[in-house]
C-alpha positions as CSV (number, residue, x, y, z in Angstrom):
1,X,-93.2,14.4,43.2
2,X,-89.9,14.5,41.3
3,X,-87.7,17.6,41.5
4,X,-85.2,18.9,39.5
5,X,-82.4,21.4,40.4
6,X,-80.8,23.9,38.1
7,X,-78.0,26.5,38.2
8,X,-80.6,29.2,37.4
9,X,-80.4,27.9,33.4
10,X,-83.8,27.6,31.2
11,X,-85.1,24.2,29.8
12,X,-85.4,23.3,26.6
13,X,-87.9,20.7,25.7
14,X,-86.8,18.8,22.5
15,X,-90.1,16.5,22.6
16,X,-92.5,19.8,21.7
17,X,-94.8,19.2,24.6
18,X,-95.2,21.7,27.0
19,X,-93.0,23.8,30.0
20,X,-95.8,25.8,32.2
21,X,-93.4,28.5,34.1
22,X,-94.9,29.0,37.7
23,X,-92.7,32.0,38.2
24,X,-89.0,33.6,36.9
25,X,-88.0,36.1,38.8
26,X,-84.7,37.2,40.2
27,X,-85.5,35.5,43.7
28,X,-87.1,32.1,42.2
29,X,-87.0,30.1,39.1
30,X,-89.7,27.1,39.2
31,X,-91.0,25.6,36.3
32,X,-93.8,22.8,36.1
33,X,-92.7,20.6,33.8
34,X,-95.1,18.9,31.3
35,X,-93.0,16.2,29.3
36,X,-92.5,12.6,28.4
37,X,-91.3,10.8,31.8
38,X,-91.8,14.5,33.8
39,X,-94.5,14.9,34.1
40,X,-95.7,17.4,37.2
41,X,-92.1,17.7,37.8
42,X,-91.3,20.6,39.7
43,X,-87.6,22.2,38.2
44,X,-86.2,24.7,40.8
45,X,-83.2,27.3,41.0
46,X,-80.9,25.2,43.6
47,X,-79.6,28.5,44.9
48,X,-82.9,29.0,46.7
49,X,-84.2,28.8,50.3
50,X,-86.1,26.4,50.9
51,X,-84.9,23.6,48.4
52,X,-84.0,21.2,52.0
53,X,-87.6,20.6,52.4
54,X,-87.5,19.7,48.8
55,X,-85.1,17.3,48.6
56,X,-86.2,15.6,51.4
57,X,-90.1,14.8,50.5
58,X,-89.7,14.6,46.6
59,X,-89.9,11.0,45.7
60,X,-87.1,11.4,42.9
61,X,-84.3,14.5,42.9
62,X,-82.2,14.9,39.9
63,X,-79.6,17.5,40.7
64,X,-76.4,18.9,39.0
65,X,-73.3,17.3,39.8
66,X,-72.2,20.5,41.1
67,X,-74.7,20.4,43.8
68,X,-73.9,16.8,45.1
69,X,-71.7,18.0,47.8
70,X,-73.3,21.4,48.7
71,X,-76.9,19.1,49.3
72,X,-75.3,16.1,50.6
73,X,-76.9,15.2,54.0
74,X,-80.5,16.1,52.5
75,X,-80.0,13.5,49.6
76,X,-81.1,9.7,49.9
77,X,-79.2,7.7,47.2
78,X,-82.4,5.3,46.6
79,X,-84.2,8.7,45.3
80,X,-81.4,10.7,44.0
81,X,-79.7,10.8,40.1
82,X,-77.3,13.4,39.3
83,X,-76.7,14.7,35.8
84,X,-73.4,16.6,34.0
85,X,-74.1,20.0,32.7
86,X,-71.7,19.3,29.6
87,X,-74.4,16.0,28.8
88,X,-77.5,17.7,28.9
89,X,-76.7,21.1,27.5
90,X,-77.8,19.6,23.3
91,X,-75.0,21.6,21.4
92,X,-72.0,20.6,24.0
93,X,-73.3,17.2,24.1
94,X,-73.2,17.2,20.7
95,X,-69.5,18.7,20.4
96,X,-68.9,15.9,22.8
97,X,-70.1,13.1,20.3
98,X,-68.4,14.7,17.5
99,X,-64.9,14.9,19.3
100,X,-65.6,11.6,20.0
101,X,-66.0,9.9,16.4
102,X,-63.7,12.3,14.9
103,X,-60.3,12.3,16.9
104,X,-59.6,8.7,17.8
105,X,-56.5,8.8,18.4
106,X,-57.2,12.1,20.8
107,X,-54.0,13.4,20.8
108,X,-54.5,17.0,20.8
109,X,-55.3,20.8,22.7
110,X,-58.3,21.2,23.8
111,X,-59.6,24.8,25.3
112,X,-63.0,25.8,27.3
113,X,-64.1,29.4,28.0
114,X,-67.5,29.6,30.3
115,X,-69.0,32.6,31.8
116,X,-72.0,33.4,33.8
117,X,-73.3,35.8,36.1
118,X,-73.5,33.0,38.8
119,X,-73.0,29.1,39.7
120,X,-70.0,28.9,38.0
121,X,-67.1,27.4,40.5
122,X,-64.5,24.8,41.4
123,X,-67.3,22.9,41.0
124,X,-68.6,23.6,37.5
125,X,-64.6,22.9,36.6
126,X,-64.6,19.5,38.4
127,X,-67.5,18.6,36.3
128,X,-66.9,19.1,33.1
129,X,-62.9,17.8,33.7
130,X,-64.1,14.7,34.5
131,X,-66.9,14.6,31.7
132,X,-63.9,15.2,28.8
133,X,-61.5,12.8,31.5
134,X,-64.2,10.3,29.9
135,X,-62.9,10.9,26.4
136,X,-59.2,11.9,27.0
137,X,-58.7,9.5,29.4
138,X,-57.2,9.9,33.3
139,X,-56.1,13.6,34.9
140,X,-52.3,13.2,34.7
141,X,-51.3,16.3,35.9
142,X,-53.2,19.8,37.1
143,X,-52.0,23.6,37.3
144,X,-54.8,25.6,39.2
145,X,-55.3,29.3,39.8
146,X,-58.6,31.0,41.2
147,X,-59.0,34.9,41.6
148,X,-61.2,36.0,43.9
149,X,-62.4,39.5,44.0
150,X,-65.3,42.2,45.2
151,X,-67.5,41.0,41.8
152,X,-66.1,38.6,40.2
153,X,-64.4,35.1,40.4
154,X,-61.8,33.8,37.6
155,X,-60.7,30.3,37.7
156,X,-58.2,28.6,35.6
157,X,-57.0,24.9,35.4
158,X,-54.4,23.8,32.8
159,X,-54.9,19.6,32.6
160,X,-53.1,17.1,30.9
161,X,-54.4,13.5,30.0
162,X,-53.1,10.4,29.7
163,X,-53.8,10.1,26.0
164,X,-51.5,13.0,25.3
165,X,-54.4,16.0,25.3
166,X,-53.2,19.1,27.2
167,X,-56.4,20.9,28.3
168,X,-57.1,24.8,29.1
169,X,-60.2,25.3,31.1
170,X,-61.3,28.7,31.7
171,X,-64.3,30.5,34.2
172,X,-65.3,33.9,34.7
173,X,-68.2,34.9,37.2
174,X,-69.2,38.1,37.4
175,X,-72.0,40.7,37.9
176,X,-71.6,41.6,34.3
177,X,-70.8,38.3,33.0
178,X,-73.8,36.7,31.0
179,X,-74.0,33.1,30.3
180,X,-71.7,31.7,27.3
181,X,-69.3,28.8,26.5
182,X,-66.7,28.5,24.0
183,X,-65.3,25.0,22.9
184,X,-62.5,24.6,20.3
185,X,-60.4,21.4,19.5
186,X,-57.2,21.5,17.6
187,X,-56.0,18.1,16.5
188,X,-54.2,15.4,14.1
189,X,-56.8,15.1,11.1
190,X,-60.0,17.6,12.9
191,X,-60.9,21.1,14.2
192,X,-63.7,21.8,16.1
193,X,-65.1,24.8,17.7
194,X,-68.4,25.7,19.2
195,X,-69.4,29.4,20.9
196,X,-72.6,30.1,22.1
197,X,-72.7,33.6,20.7
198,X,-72.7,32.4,17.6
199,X,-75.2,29.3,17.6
200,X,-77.5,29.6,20.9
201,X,-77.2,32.9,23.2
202,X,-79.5,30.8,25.8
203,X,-77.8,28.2,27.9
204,X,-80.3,25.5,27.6
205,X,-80.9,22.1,29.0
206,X,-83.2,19.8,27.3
207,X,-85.3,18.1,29.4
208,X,-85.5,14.9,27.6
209,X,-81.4,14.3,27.3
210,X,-81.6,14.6,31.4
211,X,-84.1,12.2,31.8
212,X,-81.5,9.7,29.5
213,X,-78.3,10.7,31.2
214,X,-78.6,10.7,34.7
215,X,-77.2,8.5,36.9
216,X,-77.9,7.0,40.5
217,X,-76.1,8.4,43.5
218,X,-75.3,4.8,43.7
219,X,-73.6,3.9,40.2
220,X,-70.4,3.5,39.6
221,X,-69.5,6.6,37.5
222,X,-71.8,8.9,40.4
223,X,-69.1,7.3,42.9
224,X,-66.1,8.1,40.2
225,X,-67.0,11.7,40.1
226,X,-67.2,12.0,43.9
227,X,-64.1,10.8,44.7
228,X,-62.8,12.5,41.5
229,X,-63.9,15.5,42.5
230,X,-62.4,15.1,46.3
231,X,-59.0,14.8,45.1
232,X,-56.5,16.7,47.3
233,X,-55.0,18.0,43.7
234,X,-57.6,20.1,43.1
235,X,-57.2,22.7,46.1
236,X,-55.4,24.9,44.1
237,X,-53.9,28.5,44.5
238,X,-55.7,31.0,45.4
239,X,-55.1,34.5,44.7
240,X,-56.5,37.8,46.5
């Protein structure tokens, strides 16, 4: 059995074959997944109870990179691949490619705006730093700031890279918050901009572009991210 978690988001499947939903409902999100290299693949919300016993007999686990840390002790790195959100969600993979043919020279602002009811986090932030740390080159310097109150958390982390690109990432969760992500690129020669609102109100991930772009607890860039992400830089300030 192969099992894939989620941050409560719906799949996309860009090979037209079948997603049989089991059951969506504010408590659990399972899908059965019928497609090219999944199938019988069982996709579950990894917010639920339960997911432990999952992790532990499934014979392949692809889980979100936010996860990695939060399911550590339950995952066996022969079995388990971890994915990037920013890869496998099809338009910001494909602002990714675009940014990435267009501005060469990368020199630049670059600003992200995401918001969700849930499962967004230092986490999510680490993430998707160190997917655009991929194209900008190394985290020179950080300012964070995280807001925590009764309903909602704010999180904000100003990042410059080495290849002269100042960065302003930006998350809201809240109660009221639905999901959505802005993108927008200002430099030498190209603009770019993406928003949800206006292209795709679902935040979907396509199946098929997971399957390509996930990588073994035991590669190289899997171990990157980890010890990216445990960086005593990224504590922060936090404020009440």
């Amino acid at each position: 059995m192969k099992v894939i978690l989620h941050n409560r988001k719906r799949f996309k499947n860009s090979q037209a074959e079948s997603i049989v939903e089991i059951t969506n409902t504010d408590d659990l999100n399972v899908f059965l997944l019928d497609t090219r290299g999944f199938n019988g693949t069982v996709a579950v919300d990894g917010h639920n109870e339960g997911v432990q016993k999952l992790l532990i007999e499934a014979d392949e686990v692809y889980l979100p990179s936010t996860m990695v840390k939060q399911y550590g002790e339950f995952l066996n790195e022969e079995k388990c691949f971890l994915y990037f959100e920013m890869e496998v969600h099809p338009p910001s993979a494909r602002f990714i490619e675009l940014l990435n043919a267009e501005n060469q020279n990368r020199r630049g602002v670059f600003r992200m705006k995401r918001s969700s009811d849930s499962g967004l986090n230092k986490e999510a932030m680490l993430s998707d730093v160190f997917v655009f740390s991929k194209l900008f080159g190394e985290v020179s310097s950080v300012f964070l700031k995280k807001s925590v109150r009764e309903r909602h958390c704010y999180l904000i982390s100003c990042v410059t890279f080495q290849k002269d690109v100042m960065a302003h990432f930006e998350y809201l969760a809240s109660d009221a918050s639905e999901d959505s992500l802005e993108m927008e690129w200002s430099g030498q020669g190209a603009n770019l901009d993406y928003s949800s609102d206006k292209s795709e109100p679902d935040y979907l991930i396509d199946v098929v572009s997971l399957q390509e772009k996930s990588y073994s607890l035991k590669s190289q860039i899997a171990q990157e991210y980890l010890s990216f992400s445990s960086e005593e830089r990224w504590s922060g300030e936090e404020v009440k």
